[in-house]
C-alpha positions, 0 to 999 in steps of 0.5 A: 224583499226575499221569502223563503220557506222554513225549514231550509237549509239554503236560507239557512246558509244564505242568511249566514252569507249575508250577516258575516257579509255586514261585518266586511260589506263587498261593494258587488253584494247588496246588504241586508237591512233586516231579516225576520220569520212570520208564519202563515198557514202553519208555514214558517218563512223567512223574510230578507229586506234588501235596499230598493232597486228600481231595476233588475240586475239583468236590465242594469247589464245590458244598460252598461 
């Protein structure tokens, strides 16, 4: 899961990467499963949940 503050105009096209990525999904990219915003403390966050990893992409390259 990813947590980004809102406003934002980087979550904004992130999200926006991610949603047209689902319609011609890329082998390389992980797909979003779902997105949502919460609010906590008077601050907005959006939220992006991502399949589970049991490693980091950086320990997957030195492995390989």
């Amino acid at each position: 899961m990813k947590r980004q503050e809102l406003p934002s105009d980087a979550a904004a096209r992130e999200l926006m990467m991610f949603k047209a990525l689902s319609q011609d999904p890329h082998p390389h990219v992980l797909a979003v499963l779902n997105h949502f915003e919460d609010q906590h403390e008077g601050r907005r966050f959006l939220y992006l949940v991502f399949p589970f990893m049991d490693t980091s992409l950086q320990e997957y390259w030195v492995r390989r």
